[in-house]
C-alpha positions as CSV (number, residue, x, y, z in Angstrom):
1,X,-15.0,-16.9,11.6
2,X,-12.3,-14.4,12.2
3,X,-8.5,-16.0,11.8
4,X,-7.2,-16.7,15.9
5,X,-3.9,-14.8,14.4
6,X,-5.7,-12.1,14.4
7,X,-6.1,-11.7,18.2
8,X,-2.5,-13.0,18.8
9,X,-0.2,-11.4,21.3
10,X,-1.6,-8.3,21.5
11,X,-1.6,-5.7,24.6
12,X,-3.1,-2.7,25.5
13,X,-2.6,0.1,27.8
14,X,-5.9,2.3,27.8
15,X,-8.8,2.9,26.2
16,X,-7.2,4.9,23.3
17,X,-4.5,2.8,22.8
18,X,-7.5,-0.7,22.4
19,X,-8.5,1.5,19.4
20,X,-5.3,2.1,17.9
21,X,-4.0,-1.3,18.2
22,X,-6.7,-3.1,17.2
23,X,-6.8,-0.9,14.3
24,X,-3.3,-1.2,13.2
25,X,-3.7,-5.4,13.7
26,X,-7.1,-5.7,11.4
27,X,-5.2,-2.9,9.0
28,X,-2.0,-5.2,8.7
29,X,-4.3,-8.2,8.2
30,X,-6.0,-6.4,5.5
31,X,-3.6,-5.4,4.1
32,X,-1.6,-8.9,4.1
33,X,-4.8,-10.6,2.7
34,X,-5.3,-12.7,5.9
35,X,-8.6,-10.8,6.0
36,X,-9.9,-11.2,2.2
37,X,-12.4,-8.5,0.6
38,X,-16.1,-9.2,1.7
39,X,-14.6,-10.5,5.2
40,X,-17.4,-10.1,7.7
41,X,-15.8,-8.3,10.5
42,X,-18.7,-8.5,13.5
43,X,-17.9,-6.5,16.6
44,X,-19.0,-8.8,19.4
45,X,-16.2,-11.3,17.7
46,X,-13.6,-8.3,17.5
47,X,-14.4,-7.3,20.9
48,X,-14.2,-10.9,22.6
49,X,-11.3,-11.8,20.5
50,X,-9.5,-8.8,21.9
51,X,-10.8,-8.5,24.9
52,X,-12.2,-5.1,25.0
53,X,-15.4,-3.5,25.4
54,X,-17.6,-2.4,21.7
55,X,-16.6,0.7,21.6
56,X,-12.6,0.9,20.6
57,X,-13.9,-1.8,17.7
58,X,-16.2,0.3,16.9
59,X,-13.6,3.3,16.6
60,X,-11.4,1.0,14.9
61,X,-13.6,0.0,12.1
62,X,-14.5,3.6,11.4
63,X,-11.1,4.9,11.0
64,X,-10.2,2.0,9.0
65,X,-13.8,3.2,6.8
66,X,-11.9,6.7,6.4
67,X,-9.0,4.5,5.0
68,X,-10.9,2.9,2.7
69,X,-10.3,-0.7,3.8
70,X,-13.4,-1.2,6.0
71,X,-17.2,-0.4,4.3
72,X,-20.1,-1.0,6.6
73,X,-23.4,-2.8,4.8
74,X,-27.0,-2.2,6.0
75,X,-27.9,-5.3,8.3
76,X,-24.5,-6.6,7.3
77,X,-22.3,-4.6,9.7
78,X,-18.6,-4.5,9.2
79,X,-16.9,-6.0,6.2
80,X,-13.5,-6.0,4.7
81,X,-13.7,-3.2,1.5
82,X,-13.0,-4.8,-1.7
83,X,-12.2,-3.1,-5.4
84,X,-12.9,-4.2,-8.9
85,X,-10.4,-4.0,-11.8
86,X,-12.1,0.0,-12.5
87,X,-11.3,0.4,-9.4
88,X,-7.6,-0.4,-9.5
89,X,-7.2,1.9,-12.7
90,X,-8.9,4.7,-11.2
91,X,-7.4,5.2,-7.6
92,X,-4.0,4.6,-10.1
93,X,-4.4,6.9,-12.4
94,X,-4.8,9.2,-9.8
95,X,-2.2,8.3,-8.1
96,X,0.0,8.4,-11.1
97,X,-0.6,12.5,-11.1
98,X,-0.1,13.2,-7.5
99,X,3.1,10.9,-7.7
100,X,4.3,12.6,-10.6
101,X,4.0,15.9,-9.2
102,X,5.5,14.7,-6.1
103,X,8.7,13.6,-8.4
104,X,8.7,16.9,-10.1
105,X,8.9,18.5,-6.9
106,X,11.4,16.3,-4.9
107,X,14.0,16.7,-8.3
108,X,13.5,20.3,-7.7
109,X,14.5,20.9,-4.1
110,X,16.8,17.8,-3.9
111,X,20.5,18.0,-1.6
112,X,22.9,15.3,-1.2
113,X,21.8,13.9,2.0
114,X,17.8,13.4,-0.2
115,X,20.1,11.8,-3.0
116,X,21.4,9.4,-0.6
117,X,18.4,8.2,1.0
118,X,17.2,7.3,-2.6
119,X,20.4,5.5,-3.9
120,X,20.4,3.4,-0.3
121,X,16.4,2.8,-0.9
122,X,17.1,1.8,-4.5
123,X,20.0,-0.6,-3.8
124,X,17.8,-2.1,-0.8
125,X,14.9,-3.0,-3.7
126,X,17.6,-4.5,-5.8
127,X,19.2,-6.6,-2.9
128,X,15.2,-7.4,-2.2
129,X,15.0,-8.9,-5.7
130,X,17.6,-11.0,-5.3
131,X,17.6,-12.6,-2.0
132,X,13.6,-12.5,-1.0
133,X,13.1,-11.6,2.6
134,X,9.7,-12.4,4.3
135,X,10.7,-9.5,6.8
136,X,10.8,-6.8,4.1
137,X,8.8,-8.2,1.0
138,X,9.6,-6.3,-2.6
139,X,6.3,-4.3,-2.3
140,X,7.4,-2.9,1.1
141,X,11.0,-2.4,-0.2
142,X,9.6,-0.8,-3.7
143,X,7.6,1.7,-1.9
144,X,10.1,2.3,0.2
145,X,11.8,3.4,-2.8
146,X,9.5,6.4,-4.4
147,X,8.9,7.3,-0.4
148,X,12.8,8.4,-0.4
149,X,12.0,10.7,-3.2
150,X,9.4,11.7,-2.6
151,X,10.4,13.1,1.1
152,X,12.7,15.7,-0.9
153,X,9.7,17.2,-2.0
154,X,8.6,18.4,1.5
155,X,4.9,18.5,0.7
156,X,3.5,16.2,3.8
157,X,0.2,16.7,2.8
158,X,0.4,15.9,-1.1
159,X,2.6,12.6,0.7
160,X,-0.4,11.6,3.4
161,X,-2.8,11.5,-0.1
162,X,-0.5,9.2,-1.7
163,X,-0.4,7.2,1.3
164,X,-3.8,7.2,1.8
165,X,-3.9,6.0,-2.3
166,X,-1.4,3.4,-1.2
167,X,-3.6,2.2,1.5
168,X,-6.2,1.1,-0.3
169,X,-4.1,-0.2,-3.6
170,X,-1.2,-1.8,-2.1
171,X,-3.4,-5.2,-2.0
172,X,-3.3,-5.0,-6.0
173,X,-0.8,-2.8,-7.3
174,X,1.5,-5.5,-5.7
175,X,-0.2,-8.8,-8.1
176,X,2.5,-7.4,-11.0
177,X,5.6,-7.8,-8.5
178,X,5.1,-11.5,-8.5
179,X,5.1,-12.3,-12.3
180,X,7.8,-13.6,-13.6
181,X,10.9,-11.6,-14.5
182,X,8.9,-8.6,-13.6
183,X,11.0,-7.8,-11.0
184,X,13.9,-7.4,-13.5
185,X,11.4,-4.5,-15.4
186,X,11.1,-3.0,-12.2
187,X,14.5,-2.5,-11.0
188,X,15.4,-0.9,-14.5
189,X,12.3,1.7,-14.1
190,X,13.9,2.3,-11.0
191,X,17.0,2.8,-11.8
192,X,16.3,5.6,-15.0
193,X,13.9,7.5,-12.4
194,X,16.9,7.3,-9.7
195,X,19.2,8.5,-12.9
196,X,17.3,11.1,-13.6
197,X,17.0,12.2,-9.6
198,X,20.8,12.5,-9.9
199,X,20.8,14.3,-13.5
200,X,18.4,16.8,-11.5
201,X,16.0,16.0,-14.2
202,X,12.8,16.8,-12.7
203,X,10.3,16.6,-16.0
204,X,12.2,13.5,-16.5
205,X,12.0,11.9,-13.1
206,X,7.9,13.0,-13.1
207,X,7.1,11.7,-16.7
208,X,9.4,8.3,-15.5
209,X,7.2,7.9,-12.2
210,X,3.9,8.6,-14.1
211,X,4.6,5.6,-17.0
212,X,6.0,3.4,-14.1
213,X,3.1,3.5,-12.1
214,X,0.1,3.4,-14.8
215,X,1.7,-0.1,-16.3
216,X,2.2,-1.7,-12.8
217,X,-1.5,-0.6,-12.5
218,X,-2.9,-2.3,-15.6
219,X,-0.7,-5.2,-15.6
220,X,-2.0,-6.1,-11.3
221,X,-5.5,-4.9,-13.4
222,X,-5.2,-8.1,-15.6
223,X,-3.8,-10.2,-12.9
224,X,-6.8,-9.1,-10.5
225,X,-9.2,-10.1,-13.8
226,X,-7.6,-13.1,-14.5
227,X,-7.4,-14.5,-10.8
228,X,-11.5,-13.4,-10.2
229,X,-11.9,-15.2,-13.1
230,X,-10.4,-18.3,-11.9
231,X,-11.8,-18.0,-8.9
232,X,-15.2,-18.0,-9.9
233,X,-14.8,-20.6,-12.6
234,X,-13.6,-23.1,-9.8
């Protein structure tokens, strides 16, 4: 049975916006783990728990399929897309060389104003760190972070693929962020990539952002393992 949060205060105005919004609430459920990988997510329960007719479910749960955090089974229906620990590395790596380029190129075309934006977006992770705030948690503030920088690069179709990668990782990139005195490691990765955004350093700032993101992917990797294992041992 689907969570009753899920269907909580939400409006509509149209048949275009029932899609939308019922897209962006199962996306931010997903995304927040309410709705756990292998979730069954049937459409007559959507539908009546939203109010709506089949068919803006229906075009929800395919645009959340392009996303990659919906997968429809044969005489399963609808379910909540989960990854393995191959998974995790892959999508990262990946992401690693798209970021990195994206680095490369912000450093490159960077003003004052760009500089700005990242030294306010870096000083907003660090105050994060320190005084925790459900409203803005540390995975929303640290990609906050690399989104600053990577803005500068004015490439919004290399940024919609890393946001698309972020999509579908943010789930499990985020496990290292709650380890302790990780946090600490984090802030100082930051902080040498944000140096070397103001030394207009741009190999620098790409080969930083590459080695940042691949051990934040292999130590959620190991957390993703470990937990499974737990899991499955209980």
């Amino acid at each position: 049975m689907l969570p009753a949060s899920l269907f909580h205060q939400t409006e509509f105005a149209g048949h275009g916006k029932a899609s939308e919004t019922i897209c962006a609430a199962l996306r931010k459920a997903i995304l927040a783990d309410s709705l756990r990988a292998g979730q069954a997510l049937p459409q007559s329960e959507l539908a009546a728990g939203f109010g709506v007719s089949i068919i803006p479910v229906r075009e929800a749960l395919k645009h959340l399929e392009a996303e990659g955090l919906v997968t429809f089974q044969p005489n399963r229906g609808a379910m909540v897309m989960g990854l393995d620990a191959a998974d995790i590395l892959e999508y990262s790596q990946i992401r690693a060389l798209l970021e990195e380029q994206a680095a490369r190129d912000a450093v490159a075309n960077l003003t004052r104003v760009d500089l700005a934006h990242i030294e306010d977006a870096y000083e907003a992770f660090v105050e994060g760190t320190r005084n925790p705030d459900t409203t803005r948690p540390s995975g929303a503030l640290n990609r906050a972070f690399h989104n600053a920088i990577y803005a500068a690069a004015r490439k919004p179709r290399l940024l919609e693929m890393i946001d698309d990668l972020h999509n579908r990782l943010d789930r499990y990139i985020r496990g290292h962020l709650v380890l302790e005195g990780r946090k600490t490691v984090t802030d100082a990765e930051h902080l040498a990539i944000m140096k070397a955004c103001r030394a207009r350093d741009a190999e620098l700032a790409a080969r930083l952002t590459r080695e940042h993101i691949l051990e934040a992917a292999h130590i959620s990797a190991e957390v993703f393992r470990n937990k499974n294992g737990l899991d499955e041992a209980g």
